[in-house]
Each structure stands twice: as C-alpha cells, then as structure tokens.
N, C-alpha and C positions, 0 to 999 in steps of 0.2 A: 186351531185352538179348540179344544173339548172340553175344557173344566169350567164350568158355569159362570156366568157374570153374573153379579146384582149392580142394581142403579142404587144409589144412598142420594137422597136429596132434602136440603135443611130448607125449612120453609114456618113461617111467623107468619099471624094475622090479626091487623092490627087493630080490626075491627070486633075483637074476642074481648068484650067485655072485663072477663075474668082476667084474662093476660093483660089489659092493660092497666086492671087496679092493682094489678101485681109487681109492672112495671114500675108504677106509679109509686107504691110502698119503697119498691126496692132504689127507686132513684134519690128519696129522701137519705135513705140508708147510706148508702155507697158511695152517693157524692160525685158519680160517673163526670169523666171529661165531658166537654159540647161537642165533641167531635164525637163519642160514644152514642150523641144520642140526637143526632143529626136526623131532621123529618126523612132524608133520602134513604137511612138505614131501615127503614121498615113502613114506606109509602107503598100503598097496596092498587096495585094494574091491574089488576083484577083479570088476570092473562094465567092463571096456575093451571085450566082444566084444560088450557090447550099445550102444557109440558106434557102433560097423560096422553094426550093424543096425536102426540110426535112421538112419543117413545112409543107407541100404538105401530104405527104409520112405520118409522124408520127402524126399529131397533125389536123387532117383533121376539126376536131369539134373548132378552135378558131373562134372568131367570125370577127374579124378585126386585119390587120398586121398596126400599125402607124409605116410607118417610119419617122423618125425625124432627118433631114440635115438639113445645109445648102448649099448644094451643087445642081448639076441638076440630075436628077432620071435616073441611071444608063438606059443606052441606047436602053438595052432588057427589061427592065421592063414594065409592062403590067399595066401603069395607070388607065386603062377602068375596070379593074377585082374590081368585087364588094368588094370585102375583104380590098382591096389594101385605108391604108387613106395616105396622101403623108404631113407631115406637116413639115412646114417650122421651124426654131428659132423665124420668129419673131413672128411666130402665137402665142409663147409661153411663150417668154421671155420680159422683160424692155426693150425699146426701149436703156436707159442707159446700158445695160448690151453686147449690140452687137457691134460689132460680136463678135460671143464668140467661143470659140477653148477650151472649158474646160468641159472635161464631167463629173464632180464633179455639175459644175453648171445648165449645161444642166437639169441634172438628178433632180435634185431640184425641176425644173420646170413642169416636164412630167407631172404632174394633170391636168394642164392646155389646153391638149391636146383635143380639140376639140370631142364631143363623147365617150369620152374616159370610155370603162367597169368602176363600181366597184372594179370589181376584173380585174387583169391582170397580165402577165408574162413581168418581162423587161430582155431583152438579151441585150448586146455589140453585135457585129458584130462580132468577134470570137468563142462565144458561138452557140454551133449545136446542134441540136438532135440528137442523135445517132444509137436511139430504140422508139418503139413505146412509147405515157405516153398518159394515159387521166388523167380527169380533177383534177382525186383525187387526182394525185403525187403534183401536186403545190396546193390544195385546198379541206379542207374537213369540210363539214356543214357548209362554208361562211371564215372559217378559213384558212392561210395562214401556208403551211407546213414550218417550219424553223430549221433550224439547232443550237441548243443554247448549241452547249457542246465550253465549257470553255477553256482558253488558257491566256498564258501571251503574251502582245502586243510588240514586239520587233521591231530594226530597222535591215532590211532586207539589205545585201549587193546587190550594184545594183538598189536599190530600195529606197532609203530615202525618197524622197517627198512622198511617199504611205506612208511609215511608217510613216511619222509624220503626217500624212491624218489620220491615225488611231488613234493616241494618240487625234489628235483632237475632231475628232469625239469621244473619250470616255472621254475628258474629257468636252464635252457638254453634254453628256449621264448622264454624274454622277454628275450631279449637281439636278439630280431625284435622289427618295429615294428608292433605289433597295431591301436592306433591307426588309423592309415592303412590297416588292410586291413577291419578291422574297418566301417572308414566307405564304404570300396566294395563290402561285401556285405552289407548293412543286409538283407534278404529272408533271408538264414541265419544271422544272429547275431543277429536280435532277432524269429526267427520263436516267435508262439506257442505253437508245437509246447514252445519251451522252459519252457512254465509258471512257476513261481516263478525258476526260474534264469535269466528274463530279466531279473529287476534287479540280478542279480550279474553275467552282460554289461554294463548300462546302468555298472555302478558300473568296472570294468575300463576300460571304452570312454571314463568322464571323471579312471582315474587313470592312463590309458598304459599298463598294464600287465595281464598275464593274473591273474587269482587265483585261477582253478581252472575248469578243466570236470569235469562227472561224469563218471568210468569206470565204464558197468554192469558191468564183465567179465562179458560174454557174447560170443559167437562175433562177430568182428570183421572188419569189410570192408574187405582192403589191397588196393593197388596194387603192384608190384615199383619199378615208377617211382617209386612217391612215395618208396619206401625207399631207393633211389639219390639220390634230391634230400637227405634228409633227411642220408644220408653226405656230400653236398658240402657243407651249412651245416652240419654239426655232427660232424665226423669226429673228433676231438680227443675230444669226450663221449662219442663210441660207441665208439670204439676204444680207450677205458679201463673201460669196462664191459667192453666184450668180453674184456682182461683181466686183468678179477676170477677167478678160478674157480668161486670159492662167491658167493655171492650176497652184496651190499654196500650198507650204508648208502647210499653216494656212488653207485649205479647209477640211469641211466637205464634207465625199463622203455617197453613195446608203444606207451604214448600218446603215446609224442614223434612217434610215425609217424601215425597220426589226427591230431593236433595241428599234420601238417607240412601237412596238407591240408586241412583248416579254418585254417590259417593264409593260405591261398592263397584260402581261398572254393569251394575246387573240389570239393562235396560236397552232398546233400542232407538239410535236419534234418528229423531225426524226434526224438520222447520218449522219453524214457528209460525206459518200460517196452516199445518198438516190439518189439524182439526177446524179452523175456521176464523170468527174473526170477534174480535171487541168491539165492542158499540156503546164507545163514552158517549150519553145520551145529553141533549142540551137541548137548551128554548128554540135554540135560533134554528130546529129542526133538519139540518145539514145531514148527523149519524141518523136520524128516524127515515129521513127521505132514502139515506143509500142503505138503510136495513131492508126497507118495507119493496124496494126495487131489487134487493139481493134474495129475499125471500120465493118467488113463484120462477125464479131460473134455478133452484138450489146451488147456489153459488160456495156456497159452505157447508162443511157436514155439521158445524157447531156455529150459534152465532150469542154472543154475550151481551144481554141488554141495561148494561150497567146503569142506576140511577144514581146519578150525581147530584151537585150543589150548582152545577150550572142549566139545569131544570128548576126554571122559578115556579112559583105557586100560578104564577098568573098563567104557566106554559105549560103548565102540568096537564091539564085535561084538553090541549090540545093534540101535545104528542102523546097520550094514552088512546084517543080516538083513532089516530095514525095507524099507531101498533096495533090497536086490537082488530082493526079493518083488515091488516094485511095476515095476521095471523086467522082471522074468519074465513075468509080466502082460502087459505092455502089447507086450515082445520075445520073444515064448514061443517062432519059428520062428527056425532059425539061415539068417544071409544066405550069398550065394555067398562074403562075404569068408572065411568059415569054414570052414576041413578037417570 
C-alpha cells in the first residue's frame, strides 16, 4: 500500500468552558434525549496525549492526524507539528447543523475535511493502539480491511439509542439489493475468516435482506470516496442525522459507510478480533484489570476503552487511575505532538 493514510479522530472536552455554555444553551433548545446526554458521553480520562503517543510509537508511517472539535486544542498539543491538521465543526458541517454534540453526525461529515487522504483510519478518542500495525492491517491493494461476519441486530441493555442507531442504520442499508451483491462476491461474504457469523450471512443471503454485520468499534478503515457514494444513495438519511444536534434514536451512525463498501464487495474480510478488542468499561474493574494486563504484552493491535453507564461516579476515579497507570507505563516518553 503506497497511497497515504491519515488518522481523523473526534475528540470533546468537557472541561472547555465555552463548549459547555454552548452545550448548555443548546440543551435548553433541542430538548436532547437522556441518553444523548449521558455523563459517560463526554467524561474526560484525561488519557488523549497518550493517543498521540501510540500513534507516535505504532503507526510512525500515517500521513496526517485531523483532529475534529469543537472545542480549544488541548493545552500540550503541539499545533506547529507538521502532521498535526486541527479542524474545526464548522470547517465541516451546515452552518444549520451547529453546534452539534452528535457523533453520528459529525461522522457523516468527515469527507469534508480539508486535505483529507483517500484512504484514512477514523478512531473515537477511546480507540488506542496497542501494538505495532502498518498499512496493510487497515488497507490492502487500495481496499479497506472489514470485518463482515454476520450477527442478529438486538437491543442492548444500557444501551437503546445505539441499538436503535443500528436497526436504523440497517434498515437504510436494506433498502439495497444485498442478494445480488452478496451472490457475486461469495469469496467475502462467506469467507471463513467470518466464523460463526457465516450462517447469519448464509441466513441473510436466503431472506434478501441484511440482519446485521458486527461493529468491533475499533479504529476503522474509510475511503472519502465511499463516503461521497454513500451521500448519493442515501442523502435523505444522512442529511437528517446530520440534523439532529444531540444524538437520536432515528440516527444513522459510522457503519452505513463500511456497509456501503461491503455492499459493493470492494473490501477485504478479516475476523472480528483482526484489529483488537472492546473494553466495555465497568466499576466492578474486571474489563480495566484485563485491559491494563493486555497492554505491556501488546496483545492487540487496537484496544477500545468504551465508557459506559456501568462505570459509577463512585468508580470513576478509580478505574481512570488503573488506566492511566497502565498507559504511563507503556507511553512514559512524551511524542513531538507535545509542548
């Protein structure tokens, strides 16, 4: 792979004054669900200057880091570093659409990024590397590596507005003819890379319709192109996510765009542990203990430090002391992205 990567990563801080009398305005306005505006949606670990220094460490060969706020650039970061593009919401989004507090929407938008690769990695701000990857783990021969073993789409306790974020998302997906695409790339939809989720493809494949692929959320390999494809068949769905303000029931999220290109066949499967692993985070410190002991073996090229609703307030600063111990560890030197 020769054609340049960028890394795109959305990142909030909650401690930004302005952003949160903004929020604060905009919450009176909008009327956002309580799921939109859950403390776990933007509780600050204070862990962001060691993402810079694992993409430092592991990922030396990306061509450019976009990060995408709206907020002010963390106070160590290193604006002057040639790598470093610093974009705003509004470089990106409808002037109608701001301020937006919605990363379903955000995400929408990211083609729009100024510069922005072909091809590029998008992380959340939870998402690390953990272990070395070059180019070929997210991209090979221009193709974006994907995970398409099969699953039924359920509603997650804890979790609703995702899960109906996913039923939405597939059912704008399946108003395409899977069927037919599905039957001229039989070598990625029924490869055994998919394990058990290749008889939820076989079962898809004889009812016409999608019923779910796994999202690992882990750091994910787009195209700007597939994202422009994806606004011409589906502009209507995205251009009402985008908007939402606060985050919605009825939003399409990141997978309709993977799903526009396994819809096409134009991708390579891998398993759904290929890139690394989820880390639903909780009090009772179980995922913290096997993160912070998977960390210094690099067990995973990617590891996702999801904060949930099963992280109480009372447990919060104990597993952020965990995590930042183990990430000190393994990130003890600060990178060039750092003042």
């Amino acid at each position: 792979m020769k054609d340049p990567i960028d890394f795109v990563v959305l990142w909030i801080d909650e401690n930004d004054s302005t952003w949160s009398q903004t929020r604060a305005t905009a919450m009176r306005k909008f009327k956002p669900e309580s799921a939109a505006i859950a403390p776990e949606r933007f509780r600050d670990w204070e862990n962001f200057h060691y993402w810079f220094r694992a993409v430092e460490k592991f990922a030396p060969w990306c061509r450019y880091i976009h990060l995408v706020t709206d907020c002010q650039p963390p106070s160590w970061l290193n604006l002057s570093h040639p790598k470093i593009r610093f974009v705003r919401h509004e470089e990106i989004m409808p002037a109608d659409a701001l301020p937006s507090f919605n990363a379903p929407a955000i995400e929408s938008c990211i083609r729009n990024i100024p510069d922005l690769s072909e091809h590029f990695v998008y992380f959340n701000d939870d998402i690390f590397l953990t272990s070395p990857v070059c180019k070929e783990d997210f991209f090979q021969a221009g193709k974006p590596v994907l995970c398409s073993s099969g699953t039924f789409v359920r509603e997650y306790p804890g979790a609703v507005m995702f899960s109906h974020q996913q039923f939405s998302t597939l059912g704008t997906v399946n108003s395409l003819d899977w069927t037919s695409w599905m039957w001229r790339h039989p070598s990625r939809w029924f490869s055994h890379k998919n394990g058990i989720g290749l008889i939820h493809n076989i079962h898809s494949f004889q009812q016409g319709f999608l019923s779910g692929v796994a999202h690992p959320h882990l750091a994910t390999p787009m195209r700007k192109s597939t994202h422009e494809m994806a606004w011409q068949w589906m502009e209507d769905r995205l251009a009402k996510t985008v908007s939402h303000h606060f985050r919605h029931h009825d939003d399409v999220f990141q997978q309709l765009f993977t799903l526009t290109d396994m819809y096409r066949g134009d991708f390579v499967p891998c398993s759904r542990s290929h890139l690394g692993r989820f880390f639903l985070l909780d009090s009772q410190d179980q995922s913290v203990d096997e993160f912070c002991a998977s960390l210094p073996l690099h067990r995973y090229r990617c590891s996702c430090l999801n904060d949930s609703h099963l992280v109480k307030r009372e447990g919060f600063q104990t597993c952020k002391h965990k995590i930042l111990g183990a990430l000190g560890s393994e990130f003890p030197d600060k990178s060039s992205f750092e003042l």
